[in-house]
N, C-alpha and C positions, 0 to 999 in steps of 0.2 A: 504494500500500500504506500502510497504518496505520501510523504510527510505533506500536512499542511500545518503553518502557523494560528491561520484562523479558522474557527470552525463555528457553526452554530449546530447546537445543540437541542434538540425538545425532550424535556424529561415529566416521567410522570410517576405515580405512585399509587397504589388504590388496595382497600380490604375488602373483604367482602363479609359484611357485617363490622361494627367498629365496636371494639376489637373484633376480627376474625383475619381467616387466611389474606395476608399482606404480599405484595410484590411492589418492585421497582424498577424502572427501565430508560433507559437515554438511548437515543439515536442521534447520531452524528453525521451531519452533512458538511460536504465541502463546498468548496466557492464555485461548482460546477452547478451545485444543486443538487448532486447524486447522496444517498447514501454511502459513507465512509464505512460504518461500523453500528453493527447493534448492541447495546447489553444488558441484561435485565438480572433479576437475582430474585428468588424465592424469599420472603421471609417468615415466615411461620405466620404466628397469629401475633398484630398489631394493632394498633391505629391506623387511620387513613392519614392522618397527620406522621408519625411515622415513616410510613410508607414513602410520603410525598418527599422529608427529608432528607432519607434513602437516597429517591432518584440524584436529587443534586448531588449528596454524597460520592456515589456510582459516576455520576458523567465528568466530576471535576477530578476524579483518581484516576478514571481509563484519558480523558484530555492530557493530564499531566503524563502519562506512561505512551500517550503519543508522539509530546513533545509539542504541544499547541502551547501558541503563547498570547492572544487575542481568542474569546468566548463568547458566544452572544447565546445566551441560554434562555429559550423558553417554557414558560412551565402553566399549566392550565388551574393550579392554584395561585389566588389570590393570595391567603393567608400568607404562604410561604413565599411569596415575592416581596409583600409589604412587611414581613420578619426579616429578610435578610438583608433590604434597604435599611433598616430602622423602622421605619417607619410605625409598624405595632411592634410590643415588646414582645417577649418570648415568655410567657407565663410557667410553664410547665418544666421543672429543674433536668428529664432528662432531654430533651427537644432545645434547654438553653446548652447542653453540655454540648450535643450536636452543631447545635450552630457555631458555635465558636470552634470546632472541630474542622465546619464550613469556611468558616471566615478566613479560620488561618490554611485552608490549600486555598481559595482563592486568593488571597497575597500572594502566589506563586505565580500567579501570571500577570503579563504585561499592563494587560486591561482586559475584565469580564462585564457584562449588563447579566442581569437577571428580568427578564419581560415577562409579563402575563400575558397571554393568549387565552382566546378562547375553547373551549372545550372542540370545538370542531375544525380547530387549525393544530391540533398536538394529535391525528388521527394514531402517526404510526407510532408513538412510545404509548397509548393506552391500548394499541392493537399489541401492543410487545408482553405488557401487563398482565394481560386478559390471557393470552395464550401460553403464560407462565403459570398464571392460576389455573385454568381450564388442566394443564398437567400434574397441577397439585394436588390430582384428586389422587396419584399413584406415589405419594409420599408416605413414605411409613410411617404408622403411628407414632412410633419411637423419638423416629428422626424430628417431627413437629413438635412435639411435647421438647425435646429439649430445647429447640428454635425459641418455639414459645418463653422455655424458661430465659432463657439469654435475653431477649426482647425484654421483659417483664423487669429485670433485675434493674436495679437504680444506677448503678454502672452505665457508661457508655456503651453500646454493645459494639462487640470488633467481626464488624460486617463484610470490610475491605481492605 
């Protein structure tokens, strides 16, 4: 693959049920418009909020392991666009441990935006989502229940 410097990114996040089974997912396009790269990640059972944080997580670690150094990431939450500007506080102690987890790999690039889109312009990272849950239904018992636990814990969980 092409290194590219800039990239834009659409990431998203979703449970099914809040808490229930959680995913996250970023898609990465180049300056062509093509898809770069897809990634998504299982996460047991969460929040949709969560989840959402996730995605950013995910697309600012696989960006960095590109070697992108300009982001223009967009995300089909509100909340989590107007949290990571400042803009709303971050209420909830382990979604503040994240962000600040966030904040400091985005200091790693040049320049990032974080945009809000709406729900029917982020098709492909919730088509990425869905078809990570839709396979979660072949996840072992086992293996969720400990996801779940890891999630749950007060701790940051170490997801990437």
């Amino acid at each position: 693959m092409k290194k590219e410097k800039k990239l834009k990114i659409f990431i998203d996040g979703g449970s099914r049920g809040n808490p229930g089974h959680g995913a996250c997912a970023a898609v990465f396009f180049g300056s062509s418009g093509a898809i770069l790269r897809e990634e998504g990640k299982y996460l047991g059972r969460c929040t949709n909020n969560f989840a959402e944080y996730s995605g950013l997580r995910l697309a600012l670690a696989a960006a960095g392991r590109l070697g992108a150094e300009e982001l223009e990431v967009f995300s089909d939450s509100e909340l989590l666009v107007r949290q990571f500007s400042g803009q709303y506080r971050v209420k909830d102690e382990t979604l503040a441990g994240i962000m600040a987890e966030i904040r400091k790999a985005a200091a790693a690039f040049k320049k990032i935006s974080v945009s809000h889109v709406k729900r029917e312009k982020n098709k492909e990272a919730d088509r990425l989502v869905n078809q990570i849950l839709d396979n979660a239904k072949h996840v072992p018992p086992a293996v969720d229940r400990i996801l779940a636990e890891e999630n749950a814990a007060p701790r940051q969980p170490k997801l990437f």
